[in-house]
C-alpha positions as a printed Julia matrix, in Angstrom:
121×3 Matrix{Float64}:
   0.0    0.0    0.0
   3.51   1.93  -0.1
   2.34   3.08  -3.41
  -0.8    4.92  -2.96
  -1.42   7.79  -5.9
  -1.22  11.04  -3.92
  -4.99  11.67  -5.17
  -5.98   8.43  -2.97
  -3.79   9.32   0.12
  -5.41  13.15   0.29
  -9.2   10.91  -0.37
  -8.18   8.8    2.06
  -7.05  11.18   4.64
 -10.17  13.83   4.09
 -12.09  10.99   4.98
 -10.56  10.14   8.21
 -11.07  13.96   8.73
 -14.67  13.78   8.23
 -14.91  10.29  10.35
 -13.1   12.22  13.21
 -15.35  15.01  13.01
 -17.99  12.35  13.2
 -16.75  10.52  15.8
 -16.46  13.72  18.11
 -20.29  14.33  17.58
 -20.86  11.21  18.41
 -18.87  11.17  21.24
 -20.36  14.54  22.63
 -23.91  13.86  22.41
 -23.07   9.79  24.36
 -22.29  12.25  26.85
 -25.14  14.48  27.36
 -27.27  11.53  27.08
 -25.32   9.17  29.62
 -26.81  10.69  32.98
 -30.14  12.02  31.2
 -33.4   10.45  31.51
 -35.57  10.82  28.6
 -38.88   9.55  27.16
 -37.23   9.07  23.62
 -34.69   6.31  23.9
 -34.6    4.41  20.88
 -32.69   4.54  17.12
 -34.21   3.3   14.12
 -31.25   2.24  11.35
 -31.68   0.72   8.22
 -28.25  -0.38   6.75
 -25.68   2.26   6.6
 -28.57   5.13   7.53
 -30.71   6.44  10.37
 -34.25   7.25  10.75
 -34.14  11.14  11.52
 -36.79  14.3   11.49
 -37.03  17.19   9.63
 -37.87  20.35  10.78
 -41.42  20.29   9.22
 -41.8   16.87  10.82
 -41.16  14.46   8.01
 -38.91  11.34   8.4
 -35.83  10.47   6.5
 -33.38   8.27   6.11
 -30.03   9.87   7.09
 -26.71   8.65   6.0
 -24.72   8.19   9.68
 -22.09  10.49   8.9
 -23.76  13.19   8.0
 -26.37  13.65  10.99
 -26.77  12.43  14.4
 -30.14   9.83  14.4
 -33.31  11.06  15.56
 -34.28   9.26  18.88
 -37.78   7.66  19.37
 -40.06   5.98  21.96
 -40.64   2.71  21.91
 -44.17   2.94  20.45
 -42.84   5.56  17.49
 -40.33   3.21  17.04
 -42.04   0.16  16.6
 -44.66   2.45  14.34
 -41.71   3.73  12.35
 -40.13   0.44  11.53
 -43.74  -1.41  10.48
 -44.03   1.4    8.06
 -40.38   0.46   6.38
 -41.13  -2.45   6.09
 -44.25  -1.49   4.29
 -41.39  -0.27   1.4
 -38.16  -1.7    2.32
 -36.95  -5.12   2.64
 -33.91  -4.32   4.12
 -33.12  -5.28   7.64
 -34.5   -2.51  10.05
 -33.24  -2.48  13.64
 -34.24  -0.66  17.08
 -31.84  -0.07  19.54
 -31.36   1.84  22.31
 -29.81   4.82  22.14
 -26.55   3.94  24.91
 -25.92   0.5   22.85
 -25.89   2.51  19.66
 -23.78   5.11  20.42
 -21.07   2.49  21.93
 -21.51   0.65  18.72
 -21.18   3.18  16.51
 -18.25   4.58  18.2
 -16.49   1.93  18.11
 -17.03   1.29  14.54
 -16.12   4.64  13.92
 -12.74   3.94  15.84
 -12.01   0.78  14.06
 -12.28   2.55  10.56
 -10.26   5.42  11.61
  -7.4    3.33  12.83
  -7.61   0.68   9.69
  -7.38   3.48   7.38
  -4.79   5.91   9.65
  -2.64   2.21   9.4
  -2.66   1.97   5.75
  -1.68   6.03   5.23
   1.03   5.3    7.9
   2.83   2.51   5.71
């Protein structure tokens, strides 16, 4: 990997840029949520994206590293994913919002240091 085209090594490296950005976000907000009791608890994700709001109220799909998920009650949640499935046959999960944030952080972790690894060789 010695031989990466300076094009791919500046890709590469605005990219762990962005996932470190990401990863701070994500960090930030475990945080605030770690000693805070709250009525919405839950993340909807669908592959590689999020079930968020808009500020008019519609729902979305988000792509996780460009916004922080929406968080749901149980109920909305469980509402929100039968209507996916309505349209989507992908896999669509619920999970609480401290298990996701671990997950996602470490994810987020793992990917920097892979890639930081190959741009160090």
């Amino acid at each position: 990997m010695a031989n990466l085209t300076k094009e791919l090594r500046n890709e590469l490296q605005s990219g762990v840029e962005r996932s470190k950005d990401y990863l701070a976000r994500l960090s930030f907000q475990q945080g605030m949520y770690r000693n805070s009791i709250l009525s919405h608890n839950y993340v909807i994700s669908v592959g590689a994206y999020t079930m968020g709001l808009k500020k008019d109220g519609s729902k979305i799909l988000d792509y996780r590293f460009q916004e922080l998920p929406s968080l749901w009650t149980k109920e909305g949640a469980e509402a929100n994913k039968k209507a996916l499935q309505a349209n989507d046959d992908r896999e669509i999960l619920i999970t609480g919002k401290h298990t996701w944030y671990a997950k996602e952080i470490k994810k987020v972790k793992d990917m920097i240091n892979s890639v930081e690894t190959i741009l160090n060789k």
